[in-house]
C-alpha positions as CSV (number, residue, x, y, z in Angstrom):
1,X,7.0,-19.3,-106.4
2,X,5.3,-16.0,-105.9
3,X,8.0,-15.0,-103.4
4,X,10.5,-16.0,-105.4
5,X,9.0,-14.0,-108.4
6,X,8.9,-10.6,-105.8
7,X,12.6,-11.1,-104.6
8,X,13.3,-11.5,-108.4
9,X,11.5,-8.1,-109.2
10,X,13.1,-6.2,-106.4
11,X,16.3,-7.0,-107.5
12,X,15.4,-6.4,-110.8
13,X,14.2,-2.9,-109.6
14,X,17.7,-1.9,-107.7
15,X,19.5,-2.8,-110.7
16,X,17.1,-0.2,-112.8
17,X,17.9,2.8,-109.7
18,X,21.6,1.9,-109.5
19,X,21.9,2.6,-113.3
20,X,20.4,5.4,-113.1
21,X,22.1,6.7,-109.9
22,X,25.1,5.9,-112.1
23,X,23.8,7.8,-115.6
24,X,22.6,11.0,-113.1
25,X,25.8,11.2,-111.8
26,X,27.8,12.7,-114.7
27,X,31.4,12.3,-115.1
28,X,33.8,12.2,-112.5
29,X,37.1,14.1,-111.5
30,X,39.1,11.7,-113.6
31,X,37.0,12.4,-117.1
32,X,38.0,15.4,-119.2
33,X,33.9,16.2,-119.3
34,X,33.8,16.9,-115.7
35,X,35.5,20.1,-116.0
36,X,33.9,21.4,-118.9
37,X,30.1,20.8,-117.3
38,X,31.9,21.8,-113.8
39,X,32.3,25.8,-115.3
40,X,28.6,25.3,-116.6
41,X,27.5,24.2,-113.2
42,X,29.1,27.0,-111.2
43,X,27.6,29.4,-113.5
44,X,24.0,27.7,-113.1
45,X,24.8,28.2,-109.2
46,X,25.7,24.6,-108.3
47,X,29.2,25.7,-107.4
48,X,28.9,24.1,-104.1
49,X,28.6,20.9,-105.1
50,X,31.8,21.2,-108.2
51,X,33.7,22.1,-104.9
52,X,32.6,19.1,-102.9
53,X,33.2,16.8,-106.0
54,X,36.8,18.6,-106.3
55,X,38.1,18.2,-102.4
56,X,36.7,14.9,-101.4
57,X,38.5,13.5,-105.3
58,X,41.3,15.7,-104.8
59,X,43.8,12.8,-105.2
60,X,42.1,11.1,-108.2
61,X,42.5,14.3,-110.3
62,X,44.6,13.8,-112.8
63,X,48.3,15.9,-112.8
64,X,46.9,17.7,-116.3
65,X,43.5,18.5,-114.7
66,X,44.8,20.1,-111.7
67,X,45.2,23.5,-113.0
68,X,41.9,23.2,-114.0
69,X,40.6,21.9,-110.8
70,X,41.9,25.4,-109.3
71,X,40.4,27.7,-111.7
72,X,37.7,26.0,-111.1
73,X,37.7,26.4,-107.6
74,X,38.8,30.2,-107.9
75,X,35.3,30.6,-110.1
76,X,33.0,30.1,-107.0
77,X,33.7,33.8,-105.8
78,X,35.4,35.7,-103.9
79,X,35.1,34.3,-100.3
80,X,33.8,31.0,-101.5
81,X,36.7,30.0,-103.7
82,X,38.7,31.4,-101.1
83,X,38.0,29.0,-98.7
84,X,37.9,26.0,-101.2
85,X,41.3,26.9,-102.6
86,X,42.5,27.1,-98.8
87,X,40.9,23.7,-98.1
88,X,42.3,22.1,-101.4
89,X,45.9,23.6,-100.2
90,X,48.4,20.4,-99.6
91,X,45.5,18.0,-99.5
92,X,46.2,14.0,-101.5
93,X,47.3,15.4,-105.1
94,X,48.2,19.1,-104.4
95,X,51.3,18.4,-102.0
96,X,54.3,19.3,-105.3
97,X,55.4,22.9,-105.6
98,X,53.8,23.9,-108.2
99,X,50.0,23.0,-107.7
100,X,50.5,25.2,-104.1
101,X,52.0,28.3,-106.6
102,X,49.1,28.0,-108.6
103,X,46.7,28.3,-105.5
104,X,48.5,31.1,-103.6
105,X,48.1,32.9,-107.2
106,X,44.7,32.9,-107.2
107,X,44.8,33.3,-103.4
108,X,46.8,36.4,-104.0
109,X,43.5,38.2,-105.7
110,X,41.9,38.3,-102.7
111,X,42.8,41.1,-100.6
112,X,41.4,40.2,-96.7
113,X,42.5,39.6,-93.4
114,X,41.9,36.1,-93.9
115,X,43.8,35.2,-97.0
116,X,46.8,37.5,-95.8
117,X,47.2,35.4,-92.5
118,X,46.8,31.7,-94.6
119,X,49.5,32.7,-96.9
120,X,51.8,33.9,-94.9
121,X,51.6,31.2,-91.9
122,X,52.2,29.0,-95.1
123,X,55.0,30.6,-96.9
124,X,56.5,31.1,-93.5
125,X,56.7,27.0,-93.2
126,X,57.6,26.7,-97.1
127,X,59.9,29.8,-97.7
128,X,60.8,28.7,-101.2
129,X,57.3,29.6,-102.1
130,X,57.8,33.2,-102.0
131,X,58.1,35.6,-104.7
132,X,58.2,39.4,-105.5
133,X,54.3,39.4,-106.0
134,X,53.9,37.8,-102.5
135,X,56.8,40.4,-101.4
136,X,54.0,43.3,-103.1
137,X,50.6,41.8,-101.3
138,X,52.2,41.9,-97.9
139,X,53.3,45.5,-98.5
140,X,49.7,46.3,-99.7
141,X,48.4,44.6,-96.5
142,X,50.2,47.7,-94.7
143,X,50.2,45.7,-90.9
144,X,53.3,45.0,-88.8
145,X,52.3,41.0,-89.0
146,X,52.9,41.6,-92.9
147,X,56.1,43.7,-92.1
148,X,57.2,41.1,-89.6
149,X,56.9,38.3,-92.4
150,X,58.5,40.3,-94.7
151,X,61.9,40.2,-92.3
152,X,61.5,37.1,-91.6
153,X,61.5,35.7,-95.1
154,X,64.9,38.5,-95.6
155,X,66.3,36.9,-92.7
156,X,66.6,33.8,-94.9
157,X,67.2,35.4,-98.5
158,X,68.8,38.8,-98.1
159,X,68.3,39.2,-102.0
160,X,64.5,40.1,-101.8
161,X,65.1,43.5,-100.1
162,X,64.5,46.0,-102.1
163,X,63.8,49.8,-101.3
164,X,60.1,49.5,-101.3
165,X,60.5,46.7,-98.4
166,X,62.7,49.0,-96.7
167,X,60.4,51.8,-97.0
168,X,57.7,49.6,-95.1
169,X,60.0,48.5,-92.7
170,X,60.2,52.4,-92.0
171,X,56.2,53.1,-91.8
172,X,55.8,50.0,-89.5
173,X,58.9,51.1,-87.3
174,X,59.7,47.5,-87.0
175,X,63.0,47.4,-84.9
176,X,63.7,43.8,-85.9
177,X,64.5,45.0,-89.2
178,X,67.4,47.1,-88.2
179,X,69.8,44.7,-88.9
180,X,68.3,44.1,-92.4
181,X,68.5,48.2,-93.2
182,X,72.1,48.0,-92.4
183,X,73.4,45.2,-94.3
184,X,71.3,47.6,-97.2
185,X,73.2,50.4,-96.3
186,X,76.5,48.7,-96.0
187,X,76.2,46.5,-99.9
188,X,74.5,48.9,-101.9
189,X,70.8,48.0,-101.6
190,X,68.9,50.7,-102.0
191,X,70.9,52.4,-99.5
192,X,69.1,55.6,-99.3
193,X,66.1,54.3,-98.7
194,X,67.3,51.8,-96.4
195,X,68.9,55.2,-94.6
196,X,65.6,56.7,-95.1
197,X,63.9,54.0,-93.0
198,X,66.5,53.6,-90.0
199,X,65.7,57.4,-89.6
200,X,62.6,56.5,-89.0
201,X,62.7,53.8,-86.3
């Protein structure tokens, strides 16, 4: 009987912790609270932990919430929301279009090494995913890898050139982009900058 009673009281006692395990845990991924007490716990310097809860629930996340789950993300800092958003990139739940827009946008702010390689190594295997302010950050970056992606994504949509792309074709004296500076020259594209840059290589 008396064992009986102590198995009775145990069980009685992991009931008691799993409901408050459960209470503690505060709202998950799914629950429109989590994201509200998510910006509060960033800002109380918990931010690692929002992340965690964000990338190992990445494909519970509702489509509504998965802006918000980026912002989020971006929140934690410069090199720390970096590397979340760059982990949360194509994982369960951001594979469409337009959550990987939304992360290279607030990839985009970050002007490193780093960031620059990720998007363009990406963009590179998804070259619908460019766009004129990806066009602008590479020309920023001001390195022949940023020059080279640059032709390479012209190579496939001649209507991105534009004289400023020309113009770093020139300063990088990338000879691949020959070609690219002559179609210009021949249609109309900025031709004397295009002319500009061929002088230059």
């Amino acid at each position: 009987m008396t064992l009986k009673r102590k198995h009775l009281g145990q069980a009685g006692l992991l009931t008691l912790i799993l409901a408050l395990a459960v209470q503690c845990s505060g709202p998950g991924v799914r629950e429109p609270d989590f994201y509200d007490q998510a910006e509060k716990a960033i800002q109380s310097g918990k931010g690692d932990e929002v992340a965690a809860q964000i990338l190992e629930n990445s494909a519970q996340i509702p489509p509504g919430r998965r802006k918000a789950a980026i912002d989020l993300l971006d929140k934690l800092g410069p090199t720390k929301g970096r590397d979340a958003l760059m982990k949360l990139y194509n994982v369960p739940g951001f594979t469409a279009k337009e959550e990987k827009e939304a992360i290279i946008a607030q990839l985009l702010k970050r002007n490193d090494s780093l960031t620059a390689d990720f998007l363009r190594r990406r963009i590179e295997q998804e070259p619908e995913l460019y766009n004129s302010v990806v066009g602008r950050y590479m020309i920023q970056q001001g390195d022949a890898k940023s020059a080279q992606f640059l032709a390479s994504m012209a190579e496939k949509d001649r209507s991105i050139l534009s004289g400023e792309i020309a113009q770093f074709f020139g300063s990088q004296k990338l000879a691949e982009s020959v070609p690219l500076l002559k179609y210009m020259t021949e249609n109309s594209v900025d031709p004397a900058a295009a002319f500009d840059a061929l002088t230059r290589i």
